[in-house]
C-alpha positions in Angstrom: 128.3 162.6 140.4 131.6 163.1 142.0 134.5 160.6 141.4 137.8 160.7 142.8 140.8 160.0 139.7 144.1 158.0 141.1 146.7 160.3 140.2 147.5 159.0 136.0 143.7 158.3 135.6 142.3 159.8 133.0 140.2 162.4 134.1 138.7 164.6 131.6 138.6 164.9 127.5 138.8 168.3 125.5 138.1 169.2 122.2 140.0 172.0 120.6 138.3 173.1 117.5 138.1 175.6 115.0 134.2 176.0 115.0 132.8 175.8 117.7 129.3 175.6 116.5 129.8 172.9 114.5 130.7 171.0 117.2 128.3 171.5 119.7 125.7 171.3 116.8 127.4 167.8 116.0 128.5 166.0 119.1 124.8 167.0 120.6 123.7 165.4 116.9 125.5 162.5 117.7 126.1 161.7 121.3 123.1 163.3 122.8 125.6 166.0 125.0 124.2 169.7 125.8 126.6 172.3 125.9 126.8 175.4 128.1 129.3 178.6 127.1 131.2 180.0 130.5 131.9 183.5 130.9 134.4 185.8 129.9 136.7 184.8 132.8 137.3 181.2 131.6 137.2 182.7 127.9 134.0 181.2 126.8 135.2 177.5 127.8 132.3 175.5 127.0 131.3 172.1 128.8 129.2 169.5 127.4 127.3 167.1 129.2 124.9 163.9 129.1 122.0 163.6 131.0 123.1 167.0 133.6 126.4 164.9 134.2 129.7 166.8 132.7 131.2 164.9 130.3 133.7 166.8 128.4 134.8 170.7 127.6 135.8 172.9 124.0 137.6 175.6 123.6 138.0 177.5 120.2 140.8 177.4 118.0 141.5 180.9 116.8 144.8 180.1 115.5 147.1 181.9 117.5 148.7 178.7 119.3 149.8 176.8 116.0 148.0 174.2 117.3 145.7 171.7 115.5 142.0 170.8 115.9 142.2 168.2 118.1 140.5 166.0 121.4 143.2 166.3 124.2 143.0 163.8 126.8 144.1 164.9 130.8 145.6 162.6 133.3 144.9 163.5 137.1 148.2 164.8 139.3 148.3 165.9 142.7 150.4 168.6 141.8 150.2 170.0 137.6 154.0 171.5 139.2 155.9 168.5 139.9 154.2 166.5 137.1 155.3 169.1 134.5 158.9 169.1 136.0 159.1 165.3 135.9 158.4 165.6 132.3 160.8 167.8 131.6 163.1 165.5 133.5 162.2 162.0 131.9 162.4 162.8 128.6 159.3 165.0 127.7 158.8 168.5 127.3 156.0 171.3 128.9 154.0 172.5 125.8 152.0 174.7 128.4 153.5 175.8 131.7 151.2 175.2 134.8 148.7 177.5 135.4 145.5 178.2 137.7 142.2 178.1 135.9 140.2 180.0 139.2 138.8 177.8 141.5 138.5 175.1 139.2 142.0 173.5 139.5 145.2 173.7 138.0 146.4 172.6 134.5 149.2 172.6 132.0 150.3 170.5 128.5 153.5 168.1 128.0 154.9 166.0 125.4 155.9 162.6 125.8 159.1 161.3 124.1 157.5 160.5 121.1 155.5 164.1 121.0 152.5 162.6 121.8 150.3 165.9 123.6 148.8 164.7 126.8 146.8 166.8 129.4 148.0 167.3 133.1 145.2 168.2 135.5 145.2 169.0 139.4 141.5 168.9 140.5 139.6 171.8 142.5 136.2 172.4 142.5 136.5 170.8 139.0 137.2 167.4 139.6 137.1 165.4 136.4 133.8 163.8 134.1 130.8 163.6 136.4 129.9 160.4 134.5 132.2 157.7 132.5 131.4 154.4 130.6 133.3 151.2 131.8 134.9 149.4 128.7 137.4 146.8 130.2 137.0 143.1 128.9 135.2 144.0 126.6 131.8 144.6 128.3 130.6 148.6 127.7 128.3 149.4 130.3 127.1 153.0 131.6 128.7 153.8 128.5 126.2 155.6 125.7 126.8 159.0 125.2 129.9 158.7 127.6 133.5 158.9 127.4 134.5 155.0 128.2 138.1 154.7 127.2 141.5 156.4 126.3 144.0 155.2 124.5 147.7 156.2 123.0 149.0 155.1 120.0 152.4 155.0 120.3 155.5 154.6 117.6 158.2 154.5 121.0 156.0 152.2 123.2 158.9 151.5 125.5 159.8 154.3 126.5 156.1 156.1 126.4 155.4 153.1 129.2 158.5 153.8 130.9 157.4 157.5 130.6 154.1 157.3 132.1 155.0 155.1 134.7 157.5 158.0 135.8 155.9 161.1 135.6 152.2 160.1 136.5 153.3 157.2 138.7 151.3 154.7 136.5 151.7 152.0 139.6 150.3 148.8 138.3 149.7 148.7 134.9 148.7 145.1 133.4 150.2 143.7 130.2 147.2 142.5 127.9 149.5 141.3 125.2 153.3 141.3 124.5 153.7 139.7 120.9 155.8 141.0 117.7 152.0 141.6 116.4 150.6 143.3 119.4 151.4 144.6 122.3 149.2 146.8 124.7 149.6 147.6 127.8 146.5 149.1 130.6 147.1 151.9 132.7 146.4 149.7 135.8 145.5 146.7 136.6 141.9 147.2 138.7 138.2 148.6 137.2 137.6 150.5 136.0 140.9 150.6 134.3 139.8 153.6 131.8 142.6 153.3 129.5 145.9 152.0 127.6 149.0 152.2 125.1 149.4 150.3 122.2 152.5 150.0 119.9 151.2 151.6 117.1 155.5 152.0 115.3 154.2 149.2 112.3 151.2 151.6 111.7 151.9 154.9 112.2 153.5 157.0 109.3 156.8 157.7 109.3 158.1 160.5 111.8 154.2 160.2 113.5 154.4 161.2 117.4 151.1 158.9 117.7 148.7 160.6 120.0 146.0 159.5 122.9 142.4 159.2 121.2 139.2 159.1 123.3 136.4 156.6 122.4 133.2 157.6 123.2 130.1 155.1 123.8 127.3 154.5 121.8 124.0 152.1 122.0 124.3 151.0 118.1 128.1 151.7 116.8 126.5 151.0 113.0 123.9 153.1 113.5 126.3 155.9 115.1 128.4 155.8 112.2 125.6 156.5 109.7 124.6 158.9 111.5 128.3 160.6 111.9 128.4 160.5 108.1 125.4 162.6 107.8 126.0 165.2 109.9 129.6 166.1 107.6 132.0 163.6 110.0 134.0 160.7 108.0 134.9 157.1 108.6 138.6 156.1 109.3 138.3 152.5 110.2 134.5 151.0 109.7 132.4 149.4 112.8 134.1 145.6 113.4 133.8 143.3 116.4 136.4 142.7 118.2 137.7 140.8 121.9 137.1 144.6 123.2 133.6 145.3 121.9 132.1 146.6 118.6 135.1 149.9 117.6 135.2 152.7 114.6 137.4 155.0 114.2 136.2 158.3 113.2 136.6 161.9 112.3 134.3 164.8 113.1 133.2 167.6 110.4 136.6 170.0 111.4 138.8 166.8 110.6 139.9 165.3 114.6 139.7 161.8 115.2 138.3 159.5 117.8 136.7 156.0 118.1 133.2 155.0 118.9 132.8 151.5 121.0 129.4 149.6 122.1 128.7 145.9 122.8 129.9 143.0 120.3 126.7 143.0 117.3 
């Protein structure tokens, strides 16, 4: 399926990792995604995908960049060029210039204030995930085996709202809750509304950028988890119910972290 991304939508999730057989071995293992290799030309990039629909896309980690293992999450843009300049221009910095990936669309890297890496892509014949899960209110649905939500975790929530709002013209975002405990903030304000920061400063370690995590859905969170274990992943925050459906946070067998999320138990 096609979608169309408002420009700030997140729009497609990447895993940079260090083994790439591992991964396609595990996240097929766990999430039920096939994987397929391109050719020399897009330097092996591989896509994964659920039930023929693209869901997400790896590259390998040779080392060479510095860079950590690590899911990078991309927010659409009409144009990667002026997006990357208004980050340099509102506080952030370009980790990765623009650049054309063939006919597939345009792309580049930028810190936020806090450091926080976040993805900047201008669709072409690529336009985003050919399938997504809705998780807002609380209700999953379309959601197993499917991307479903985004989130950053944020020590400088301010200004990380203030920066979003400016660079990827973040319109209408809706204020879920604004208390000393917790404060979180959506992306916008109408379904599906894909995403959201949290002020994450009273958790976070000391000098932490924070960083956007993907959660992926699942039919049985428990069950997922087990099964995560198994395959060599680990358990950062064990499956609870919560007003936002039933969350973990995990780590896969090279060490990056995301969250898993299903129906209430």
């Amino acid at each position: 399926m096609t979608y169309t991304f408002k420009p700030g939508d997140p729009c497609w999730v990447e895993l940079f990792t260090s083994d790439t057989d591992r991964a396609i071995a595990f996240y097929g293992e766990l999430l039920g995604w096939t994987a397929e290799r391109g050719g020399p030309e897009y330097g092996g990039y591989i896509t994964f995908s659920k039930d023929g629909n693209s869901v997400a896309g790896g590259m390998h980690n040779d080392g060479t960049s510095g860079g950590p293992d690590q899911w990078t999450i991309y927010l659409a843009s009409p144009d990667a060029e002026a997006t990357a300049a208004k980050a340099a221009e509102h506080g952030g910095r370009v980790v990765m210039p623009p650049m054309q990936v063939g006919e597939m669309g345009h792309m580049a890297i930028l810190a936020d204030p806090s450091g926080a890496g976040i993805g900047v892509w201008q669709p072409g014949v690529h336009t985003g995930f050919g399938a997504f899960g809705i998780a807002g209110g609380g209700e999953w649905s379309d959601h197993v085996g499917n991307p479903s939500w985004f989130e950053l975790h944020t020590p400088a929530y301010d200004d990380a709202l203030r920066f979003y709002r400016e660079v990827f013209d973040w319109k209408d975002p809706f204020i879920v809750a604004d208390t000393p405990e917790f404060r979180y903030t959506t992306i916008h304000s109408t379904t599906p509304m894909l995403g959201g920061v949290m002020d994450s400063a009273a958790f976070l370690p000391a000098g932490s950028p924070g960083g956007w995590r993907p959660y992926f859905g699942v039919e049985d969170v428990d069950a997922a988890v087990k099964t995560l274990v198994s395959l060599g992943g680990s358990v950062e925050r064990e499956p609870e119910n919560t007003p936002y459906g039933r969350l973990a946070s995990v780590f896969d067998p090279g060490g990056v972290s995301f969250s898993l999320g299903g129906n209430n138990s």
